[in-house]
N, C-alpha and C positions, 0 to 999 in steps of 0.2 A: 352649868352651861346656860347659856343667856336663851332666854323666849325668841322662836324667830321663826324661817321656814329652813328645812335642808333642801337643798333646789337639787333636786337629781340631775336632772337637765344640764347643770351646771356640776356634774359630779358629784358622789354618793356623800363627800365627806364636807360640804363647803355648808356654812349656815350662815344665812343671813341676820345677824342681830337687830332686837328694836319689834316692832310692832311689823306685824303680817304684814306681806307688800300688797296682796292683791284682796278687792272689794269682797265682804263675806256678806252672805246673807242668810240666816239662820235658817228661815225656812226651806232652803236650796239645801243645805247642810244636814239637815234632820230628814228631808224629803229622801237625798242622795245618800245620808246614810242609812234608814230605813229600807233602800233597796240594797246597797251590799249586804245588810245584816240579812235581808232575804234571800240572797245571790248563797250567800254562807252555807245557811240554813239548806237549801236545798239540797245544795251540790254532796253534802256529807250525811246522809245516812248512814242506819248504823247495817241498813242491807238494802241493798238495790232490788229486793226480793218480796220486801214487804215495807208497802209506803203507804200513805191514805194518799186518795185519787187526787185532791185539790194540789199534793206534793208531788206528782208526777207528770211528768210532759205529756201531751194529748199525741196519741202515738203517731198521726201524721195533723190532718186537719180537723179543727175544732182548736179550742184553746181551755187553759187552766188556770187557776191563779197563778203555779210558777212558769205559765209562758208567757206572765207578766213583767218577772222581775228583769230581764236582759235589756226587753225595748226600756222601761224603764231607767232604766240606768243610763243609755241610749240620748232619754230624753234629757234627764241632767247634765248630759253633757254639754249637749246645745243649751240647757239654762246657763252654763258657768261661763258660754262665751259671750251669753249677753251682758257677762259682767265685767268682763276684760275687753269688749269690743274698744273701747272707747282709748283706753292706755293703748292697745297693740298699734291703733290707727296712729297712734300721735311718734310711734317706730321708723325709722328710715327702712326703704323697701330691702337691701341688704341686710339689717340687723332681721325683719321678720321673716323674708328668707332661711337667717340661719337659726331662729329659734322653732322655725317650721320645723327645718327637718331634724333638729334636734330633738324634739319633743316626738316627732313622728317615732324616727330610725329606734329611740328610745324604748316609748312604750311595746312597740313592735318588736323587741330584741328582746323584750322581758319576757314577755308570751312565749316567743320561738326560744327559750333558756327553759323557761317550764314546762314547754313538751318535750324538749331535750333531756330533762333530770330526771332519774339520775343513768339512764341509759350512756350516757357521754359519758361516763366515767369509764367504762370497757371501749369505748369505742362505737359502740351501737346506734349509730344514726341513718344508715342507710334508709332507712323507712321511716324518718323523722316526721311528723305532721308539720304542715307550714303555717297554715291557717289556727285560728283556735279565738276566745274571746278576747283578749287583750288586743292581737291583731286586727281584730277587729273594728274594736275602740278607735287602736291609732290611726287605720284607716277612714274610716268615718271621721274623724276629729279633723283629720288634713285635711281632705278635698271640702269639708262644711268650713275651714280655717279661711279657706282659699276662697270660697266664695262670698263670704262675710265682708272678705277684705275688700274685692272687686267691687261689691257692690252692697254693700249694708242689707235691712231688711227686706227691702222688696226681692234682692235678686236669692234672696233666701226662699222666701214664700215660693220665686217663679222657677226655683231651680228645684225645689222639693216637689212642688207638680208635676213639671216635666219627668221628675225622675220616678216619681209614681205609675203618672200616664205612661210612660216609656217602658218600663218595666212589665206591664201588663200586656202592652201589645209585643212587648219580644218575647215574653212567655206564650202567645198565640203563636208568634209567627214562625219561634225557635222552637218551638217543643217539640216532642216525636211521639209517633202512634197517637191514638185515640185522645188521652188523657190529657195534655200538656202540665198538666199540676200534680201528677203521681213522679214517683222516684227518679223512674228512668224514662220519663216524656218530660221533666225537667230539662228545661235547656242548659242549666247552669250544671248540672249532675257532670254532662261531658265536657264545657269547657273547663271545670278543674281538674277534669280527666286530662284534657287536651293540656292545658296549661302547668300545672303540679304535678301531676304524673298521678298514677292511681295507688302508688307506692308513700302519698305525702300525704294520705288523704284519709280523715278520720273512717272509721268502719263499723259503728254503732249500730248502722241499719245495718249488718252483714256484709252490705259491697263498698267497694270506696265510693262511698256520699260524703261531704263536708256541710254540715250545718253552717258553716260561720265561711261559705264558700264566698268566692270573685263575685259572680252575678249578684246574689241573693243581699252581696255589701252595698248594691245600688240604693234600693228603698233603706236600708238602714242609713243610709248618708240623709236619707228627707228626714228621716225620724229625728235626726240629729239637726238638723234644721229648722223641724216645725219645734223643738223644745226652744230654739234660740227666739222662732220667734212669735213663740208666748212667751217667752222671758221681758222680751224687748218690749213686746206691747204690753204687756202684765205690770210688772213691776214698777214702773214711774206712776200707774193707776188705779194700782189695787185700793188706795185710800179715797176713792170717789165714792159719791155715792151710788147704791144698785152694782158696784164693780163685781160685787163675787158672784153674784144670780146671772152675770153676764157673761161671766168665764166658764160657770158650771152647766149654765147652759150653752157656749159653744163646745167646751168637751163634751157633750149629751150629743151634741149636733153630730161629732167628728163619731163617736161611738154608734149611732144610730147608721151614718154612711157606709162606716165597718159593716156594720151585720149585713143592710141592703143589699151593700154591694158584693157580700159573700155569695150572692144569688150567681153572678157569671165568675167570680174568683175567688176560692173558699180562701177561709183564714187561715192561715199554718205559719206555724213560728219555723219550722226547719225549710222552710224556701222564703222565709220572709216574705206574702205577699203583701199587695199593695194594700188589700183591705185589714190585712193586719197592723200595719203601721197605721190606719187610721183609728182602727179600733183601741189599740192602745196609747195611741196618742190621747184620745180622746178620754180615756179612765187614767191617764197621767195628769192631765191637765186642770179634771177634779179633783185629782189626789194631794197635788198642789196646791192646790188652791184651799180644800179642805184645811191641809198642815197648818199653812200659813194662818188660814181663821182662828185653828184650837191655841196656834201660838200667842195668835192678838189677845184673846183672850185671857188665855192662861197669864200673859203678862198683866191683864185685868183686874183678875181676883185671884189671883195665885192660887188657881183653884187644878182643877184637869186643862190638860195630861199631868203625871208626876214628872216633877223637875227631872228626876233620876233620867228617866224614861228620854225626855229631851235632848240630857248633856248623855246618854248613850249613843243613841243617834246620831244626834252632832262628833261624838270620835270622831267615829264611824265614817260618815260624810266629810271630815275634814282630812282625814289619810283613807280615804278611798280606796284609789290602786295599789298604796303597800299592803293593805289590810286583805285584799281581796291577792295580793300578788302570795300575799303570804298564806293564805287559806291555800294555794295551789300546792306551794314550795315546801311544806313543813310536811304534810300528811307524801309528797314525792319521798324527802328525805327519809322521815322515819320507818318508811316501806323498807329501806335497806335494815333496819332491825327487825331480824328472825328469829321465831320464839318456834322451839319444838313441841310438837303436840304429844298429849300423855299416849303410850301404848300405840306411837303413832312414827313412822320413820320423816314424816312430812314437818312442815317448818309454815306456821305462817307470819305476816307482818307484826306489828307491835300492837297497831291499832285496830288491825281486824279480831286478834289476841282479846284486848281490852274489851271491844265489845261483847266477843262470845262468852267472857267470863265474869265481867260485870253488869253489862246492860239488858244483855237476852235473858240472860234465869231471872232479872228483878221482873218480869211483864207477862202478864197468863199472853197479851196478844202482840205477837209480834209486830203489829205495826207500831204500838205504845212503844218498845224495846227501842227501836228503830229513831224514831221521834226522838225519844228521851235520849239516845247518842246525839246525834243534830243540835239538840237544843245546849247538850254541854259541850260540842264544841265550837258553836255559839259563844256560849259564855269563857271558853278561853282567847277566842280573836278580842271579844269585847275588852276583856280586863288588856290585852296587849294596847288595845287602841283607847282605853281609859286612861293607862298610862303614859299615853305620849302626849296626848292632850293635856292631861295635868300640868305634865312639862313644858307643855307650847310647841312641841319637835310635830313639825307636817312637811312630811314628804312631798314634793310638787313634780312631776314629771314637765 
């Protein structure tokens, strides 16, 4: 099969022959796949029972390195439209119209498929979650679409404000009891009550809370906006001179606002606040910028990072959402194979199987055991998404 992209958007099966259609930029690609491969990493331990702290979510406010990886990803998004800005503009308003909500309706139906499986096979959906992180994406990805189009960078910049400022004073003015930034003085906690029902709604913290709720998708729309625009301004300037001491210090800038301003609105990744999106924006936009450096380099003296290391990454980043769709989809599927335990009437998954009988006895400390599951299942998205790459086969939503 010929080198090209498969345009989901355009149906699972259709390939575009010939050279990639849309602008690649490596360090977006190794940036953007360095967070799926963290996105991976997390999500799969080999126990949710025993993890090291920087691998655990910070139980409400505060943050951790993995309450990095989502804004993260977040923020690449808003990079990849500063790369397509310029082709969608040159689209008649019907044609982006319907690649809108193709790409939306899409991503969003792939999410609500993944909370679905494999319970839909019996029937089991009455208490379907709606929400979840790919929903998320497609949401943030439209209305930051929407606003690009209207109005390029600036009404980017003033609409990611607004939505910050905005956000913070409806968390004052909406919240309930004492607290407004605890669970249930959360304004957003009852309008997914109100709106999805409490039936549709994740339950991690014990009552129906949705992390990836309506409200809390406000500020992640700016997140997706401020990556567009440091893309926008970034990219056409990074080769000036003094350009990275400029960028690394305005992300230092945005990061320093984050903490400040955690002083009246703490940071928490499960209400997304306002000073969260800055914070991370802020340790994005070094991160970026860093990559890009070791990249210029590395193409210098071919010296660090290792190649390998690079064209990993780059999979990764170049099928993203199948990579990431498929971290959800295969560990759902293999749950339906049931392995009986010795001396035991009880049955568990394949994979929980696998770890208790490979991974736990190899580790005096369970978090090592734990770790070491992650990192090889890690290494089997990698080799999936090593070999599509080789092939040139990229998935495009």
């Amino acid at each position: 099969m010929a080198r090209g992209e498969i345009s989901l958007s355009a149906g699972f099966g259709r390939l575009y022959n010939g050279a990639v259609t849309k602008v690649r930029d490596d360090s977006l690609d190794v940036f953007r796949g360095a967070t799926v491969a963290a996105m991976i990493l997390v999500n799969n331990p080999g126990t949710w029972a025993h993890l090291y702290a920087p691998l655990a979510h910070a139980d409400w406010h505060g943050w951790t390195i993995t309450d990095l990886v989502f804004p993260f990803f977040l923020f690449a998004v808003g990079n990849a439209l500063a790369l397509t800005t310029s082709a969608s503009q040159k689209v008649s308003d019907a044609e982006f119209r319907r690649r809108w909500l193709q790409r939306t309706l899409l991503i969003f139906g792939i999410g609500l498929l993944l909370n679905a499986w494999p319970r839909v096979l019996w029937g089991d959906i009455d208490a379907l979650r709606v929400m979840g992180v790919l929903q998320r994406i497609a949401l943030c990805w439209a209305i930051a679409a929407l606003v690009i189009r209207a109005g390029g960078v600036r009404a980017a910049l003033g609409t990611a404000v607004v939505l910050l400022v905005g956000y913070w004073l409806a968390c004052i003015a909406w919240g309930r009891g004492a607290d407004p930034y605890s669970l249930e003085g959360f304004f957003g906690t009852h309008l997914d009550r109100w709106v999805l029902g409490e039936t549709h709604l994740y339950r991690g913290e014990g009552v129906p809370f949705d992390p990836e709720g309506l409200g809390s998708t406000l500020p992640a729309v700016a997140q997706v906006l401020l990556g567009y625009v440091v893309a926008a301004y970034w990219l056409p300037r990074r080769e000036t001179s003094g350009a990275t001491l400029q960028w690394v210090g305005l992300g230092a800038a945005l990061v320093v606002l984050g903490l400040v301003g955690s002083l009246i609105m703490p940071i928490n990744k499960k209400i997304w606040t306002s000073t969260y999106v800055l914070l991370t924006t802020g340790l994005a936009t070094i991160t970026l910028v860093a990559t890009w450096q070791l990249l210029r380099q590395h193409a210098a003296s071919r010296g660090t990072p290792p190649g390998c290391v690079r064209r990993g990454f780059t999979a990764f980043g170049r099928n993203a959402l199948l990579i990431f769709a498929l971290s959800g989809l295969i560990p759902r599927t293999l749950a339906l194979i049931r392995i009986e335990e010795a001396d035991s009437t009880q049955s568990i998954g394949l994979l929980p199987w696998t770890y208790a009988e490979f991974f736990s006895p190899s580790f005096t400390d369970p978090r090592m055991s734990s770790l070491a599951y992650a990192l090889a299942t890690l290494a089997v998205y990698w080799f999936i998404a090593a070999a599509l790459h080789r092939r040139g086969w990229y998935f495009k939503a």
